[in-house]
C-alpha positions in Angstrom: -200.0 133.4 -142.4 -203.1 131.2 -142.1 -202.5 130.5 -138.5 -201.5 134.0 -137.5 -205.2 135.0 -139.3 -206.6 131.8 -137.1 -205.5 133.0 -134.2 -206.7 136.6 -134.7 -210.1 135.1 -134.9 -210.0 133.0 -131.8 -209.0 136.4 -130.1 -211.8 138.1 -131.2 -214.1 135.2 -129.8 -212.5 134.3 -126.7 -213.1 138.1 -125.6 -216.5 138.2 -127.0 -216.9 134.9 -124.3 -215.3 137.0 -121.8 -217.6 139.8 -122.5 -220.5 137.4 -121.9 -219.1 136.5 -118.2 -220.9 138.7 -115.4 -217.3 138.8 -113.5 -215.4 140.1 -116.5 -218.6 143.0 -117.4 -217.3 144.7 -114.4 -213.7 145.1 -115.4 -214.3 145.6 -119.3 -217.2 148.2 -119.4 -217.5 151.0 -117.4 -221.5 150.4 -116.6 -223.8 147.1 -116.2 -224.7 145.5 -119.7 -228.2 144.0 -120.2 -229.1 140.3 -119.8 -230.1 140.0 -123.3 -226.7 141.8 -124.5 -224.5 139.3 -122.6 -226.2 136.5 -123.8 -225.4 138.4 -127.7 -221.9 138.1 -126.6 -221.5 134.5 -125.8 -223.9 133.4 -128.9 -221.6 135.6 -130.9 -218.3 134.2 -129.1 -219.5 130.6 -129.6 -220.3 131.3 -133.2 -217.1 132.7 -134.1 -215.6 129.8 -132.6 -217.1 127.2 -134.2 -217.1 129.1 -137.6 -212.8 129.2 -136.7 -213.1 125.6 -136.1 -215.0 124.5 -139.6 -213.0 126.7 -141.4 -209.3 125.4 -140.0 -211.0 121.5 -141.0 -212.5 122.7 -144.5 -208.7 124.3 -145.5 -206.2 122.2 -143.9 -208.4 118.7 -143.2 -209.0 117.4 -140.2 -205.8 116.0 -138.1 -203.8 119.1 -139.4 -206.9 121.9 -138.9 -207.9 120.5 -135.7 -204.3 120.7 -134.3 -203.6 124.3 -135.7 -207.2 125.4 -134.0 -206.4 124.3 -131.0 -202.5 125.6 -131.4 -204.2 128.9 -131.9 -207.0 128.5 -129.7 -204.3 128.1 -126.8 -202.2 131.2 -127.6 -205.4 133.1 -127.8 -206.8 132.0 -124.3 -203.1 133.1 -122.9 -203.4 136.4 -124.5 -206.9 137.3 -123.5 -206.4 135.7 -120.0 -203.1 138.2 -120.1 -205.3 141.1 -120.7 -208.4 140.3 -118.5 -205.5 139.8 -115.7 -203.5 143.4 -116.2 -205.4 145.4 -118.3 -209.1 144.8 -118.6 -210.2 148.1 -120.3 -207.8 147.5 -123.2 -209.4 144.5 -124.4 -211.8 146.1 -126.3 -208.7 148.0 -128.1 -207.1 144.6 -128.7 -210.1 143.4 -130.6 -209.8 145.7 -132.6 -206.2 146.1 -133.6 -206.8 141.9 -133.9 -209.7 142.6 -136.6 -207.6 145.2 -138.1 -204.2 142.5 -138.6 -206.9 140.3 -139.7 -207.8 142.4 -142.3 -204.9 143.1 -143.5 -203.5 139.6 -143.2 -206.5 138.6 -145.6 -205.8 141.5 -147.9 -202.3 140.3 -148.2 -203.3 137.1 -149.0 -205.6 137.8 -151.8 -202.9 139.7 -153.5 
């Protein structure tokens, strides 16, 4: 359950990165985003990131955390290079049904 938490986290980052990317703005939003909001996306992106990253060492160590990061980290980048490729507008949808499963994953787990 951890890793299916992981990688809704890494989802959520990778397309905040992909928000940040001039060539991607055109496809996800429907008008021009600011300089100053991009950059918000890819400081926010890389911070999610890294927060993934530390967290994956901190619970599983760091040959095992490592690994499942990057596991995730993969499947992640396939999904929201999957989207940006066929369906562009729906990533903002995605991040939010991936938020929502994260949620609920976390919920579960604290029960």
């Amino acid at each position: 359950m951890a890793a299916l938490m992981l990688w809704c986290v890494t989802v959520v980052a990778l397309s905040s990165l992909a928000c940040g990317m001039s060539k991607h703005q055109r496809d996800i939003f429907t008008s021009s985003i600011s300089a100053q909001n991009s950059r918000r996306f890819e400081i926010g992106g890389w911070s999610v990131l890294l927060l993934s990253a530390v967290t994956a060492i901190y619970l599983k160590g760091a040959s095992i955390g490592l690994s499942e990061w990057l596991g995730c980290i993969s499947f992640a980048a396939l999904a929201v290079g999957l989207l940006l490729t066929y369906h562009p507008k729906k990533l903002l949808q995605a991040n939010v049904i991936a938020a929502a499963l994260f949620g609920l994953l976390l919920i579960l787990s604290l029960i």
